[in-house]
C-alpha positions in Angstrom: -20.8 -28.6 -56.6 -20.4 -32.5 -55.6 -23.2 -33.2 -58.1 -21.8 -31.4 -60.8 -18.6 -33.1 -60.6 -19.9 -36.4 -59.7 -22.5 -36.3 -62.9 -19.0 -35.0 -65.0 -17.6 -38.3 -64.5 -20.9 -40.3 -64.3 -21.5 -38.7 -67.6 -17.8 -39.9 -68.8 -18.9 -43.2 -68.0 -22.0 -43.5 -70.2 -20.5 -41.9 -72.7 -17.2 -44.3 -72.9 -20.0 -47.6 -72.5 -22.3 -46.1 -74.9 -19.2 -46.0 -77.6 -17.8 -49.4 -76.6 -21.8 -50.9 -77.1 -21.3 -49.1 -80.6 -18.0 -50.4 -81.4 -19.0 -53.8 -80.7 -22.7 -53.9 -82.4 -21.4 -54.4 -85.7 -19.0 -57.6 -84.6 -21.9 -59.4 -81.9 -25.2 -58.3 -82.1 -26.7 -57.2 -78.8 -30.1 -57.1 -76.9 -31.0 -56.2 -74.2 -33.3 -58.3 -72.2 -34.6 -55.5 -69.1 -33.7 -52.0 -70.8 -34.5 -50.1 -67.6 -32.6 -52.2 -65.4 -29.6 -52.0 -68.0 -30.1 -48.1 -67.7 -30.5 -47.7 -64.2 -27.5 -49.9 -63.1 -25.5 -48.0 -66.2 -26.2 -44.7 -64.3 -25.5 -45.7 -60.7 -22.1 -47.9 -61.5 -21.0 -44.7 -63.4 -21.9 -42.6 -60.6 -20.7 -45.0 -58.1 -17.3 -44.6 -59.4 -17.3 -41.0 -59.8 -18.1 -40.6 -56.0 -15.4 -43.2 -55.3 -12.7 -40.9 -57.5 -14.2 -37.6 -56.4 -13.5 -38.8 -52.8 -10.1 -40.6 -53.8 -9.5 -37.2 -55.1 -9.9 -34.9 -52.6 -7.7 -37.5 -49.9 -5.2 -37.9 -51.9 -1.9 -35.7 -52.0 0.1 -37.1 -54.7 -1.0 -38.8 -58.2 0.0 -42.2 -56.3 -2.5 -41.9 -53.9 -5.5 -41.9 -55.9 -3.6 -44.9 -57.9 -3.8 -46.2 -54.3 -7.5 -46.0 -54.3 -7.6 -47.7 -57.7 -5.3 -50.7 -56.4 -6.4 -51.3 -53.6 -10.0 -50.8 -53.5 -11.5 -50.6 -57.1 -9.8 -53.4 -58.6 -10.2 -56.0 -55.7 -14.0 -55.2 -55.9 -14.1 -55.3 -59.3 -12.2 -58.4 -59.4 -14.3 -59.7 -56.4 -17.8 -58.5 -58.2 -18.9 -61.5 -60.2 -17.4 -59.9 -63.7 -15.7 -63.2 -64.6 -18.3 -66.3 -62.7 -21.4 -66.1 -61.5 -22.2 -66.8 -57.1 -23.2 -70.9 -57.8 -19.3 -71.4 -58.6 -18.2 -69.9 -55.4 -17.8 -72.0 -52.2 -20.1 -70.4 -49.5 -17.7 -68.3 -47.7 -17.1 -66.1 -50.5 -20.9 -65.9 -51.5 -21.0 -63.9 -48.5 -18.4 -61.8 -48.8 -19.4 -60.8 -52.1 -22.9 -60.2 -51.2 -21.6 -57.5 -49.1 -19.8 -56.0 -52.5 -21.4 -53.0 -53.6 -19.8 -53.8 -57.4 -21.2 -57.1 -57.0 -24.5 -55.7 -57.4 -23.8 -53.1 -60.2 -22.2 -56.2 -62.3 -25.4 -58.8 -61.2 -28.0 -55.5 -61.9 -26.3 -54.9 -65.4 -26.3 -58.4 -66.0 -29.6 -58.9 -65.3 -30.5 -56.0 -67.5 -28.5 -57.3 -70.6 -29.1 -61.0 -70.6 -31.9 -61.8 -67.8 -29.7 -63.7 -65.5 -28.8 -62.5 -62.1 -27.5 -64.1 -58.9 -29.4 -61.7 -56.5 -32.8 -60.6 -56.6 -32.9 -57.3 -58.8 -35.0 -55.2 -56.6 -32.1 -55.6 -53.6 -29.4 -54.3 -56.4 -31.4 -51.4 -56.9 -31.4 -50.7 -53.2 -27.5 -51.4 -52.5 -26.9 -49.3 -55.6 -28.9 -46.7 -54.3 -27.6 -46.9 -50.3 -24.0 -47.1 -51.9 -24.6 -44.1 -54.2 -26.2 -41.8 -51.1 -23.1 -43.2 -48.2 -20.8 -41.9 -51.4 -22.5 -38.5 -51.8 -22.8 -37.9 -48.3 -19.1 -38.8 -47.6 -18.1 -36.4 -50.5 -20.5 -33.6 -49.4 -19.1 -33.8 -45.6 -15.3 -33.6 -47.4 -16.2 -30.9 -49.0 -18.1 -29.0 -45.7 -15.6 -29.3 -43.8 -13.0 -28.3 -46.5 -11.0 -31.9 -45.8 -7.7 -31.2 -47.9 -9.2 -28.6 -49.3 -6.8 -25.3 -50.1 -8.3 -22.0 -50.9 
């Protein structure tokens, strides 16, 4: 059941990039340097933040709970991800707290993907993506065993 849902949203995801990429193509054309990087990280970001709202979800109680979630944990991350600069612009303090930022790595992988430029070594995106994606699931599956917040 948590992969249903969690491919649901994942699914969302592509869909809503794969319309914005098709929006755009006619303005800036676009290539794509490493297509299965740019696939992969496309798939595990989306499913990344499925988990995250499928977990959000089930804690919260009120429609401001799960805004909660988006305030304060998506959007620092995101905003703390490398969207906007790349690592050599950051003083060294904050190059290690954004190594330890799991968006950090879907943002460098897609990067890397699209263009050819990343800040990390590809291979360890793959990894934290993959880590990230199974602490996600495993947090949702335990939620749902033990019927956290759950109501029949």
């Amino acid at each position: 059941m948590i992969f249903q849902i969690a491919l649901g949203g994942a699914t969302r995801g592509v869909v809503v990039g794969a319309l914005v990429m098709a929006a755009m193509t006619p303005f800036a054309p676009i290539g794509i340097a490493h297509p299965g990087y740019a696939l992969f990280h496309l798939g595990a970001a989306s499913l990344l933040l499925s988990l995250i709202g499928v977990a959000g979800g089930i804690w919260s109680d009120k429609f401001d709970h799960i805004a909660a979630v988006t305030n304060f944990v998506v959007t620092p991350l995101a905003f703390l991800s490398g969207t906007f600069y790349t690592l050599d612009r950051l003083p060294e303090a904050f190059v290690r707290v954004a190594e330890w930022n799991p968006f950090f790595y879907m943002i460098d992988g897609f990067r890397y993907g699209a263009i050819g430029y990343a800040d990390a070594r590809p291979l360890t995106g793959v990894l934290v993506m993959l880590a990230a994606n199974a602490a996600l699931w495993l947090l949702c599956w335990r939620m749902f065993a033990t019927g956290y917040k759950l109501k029949a």
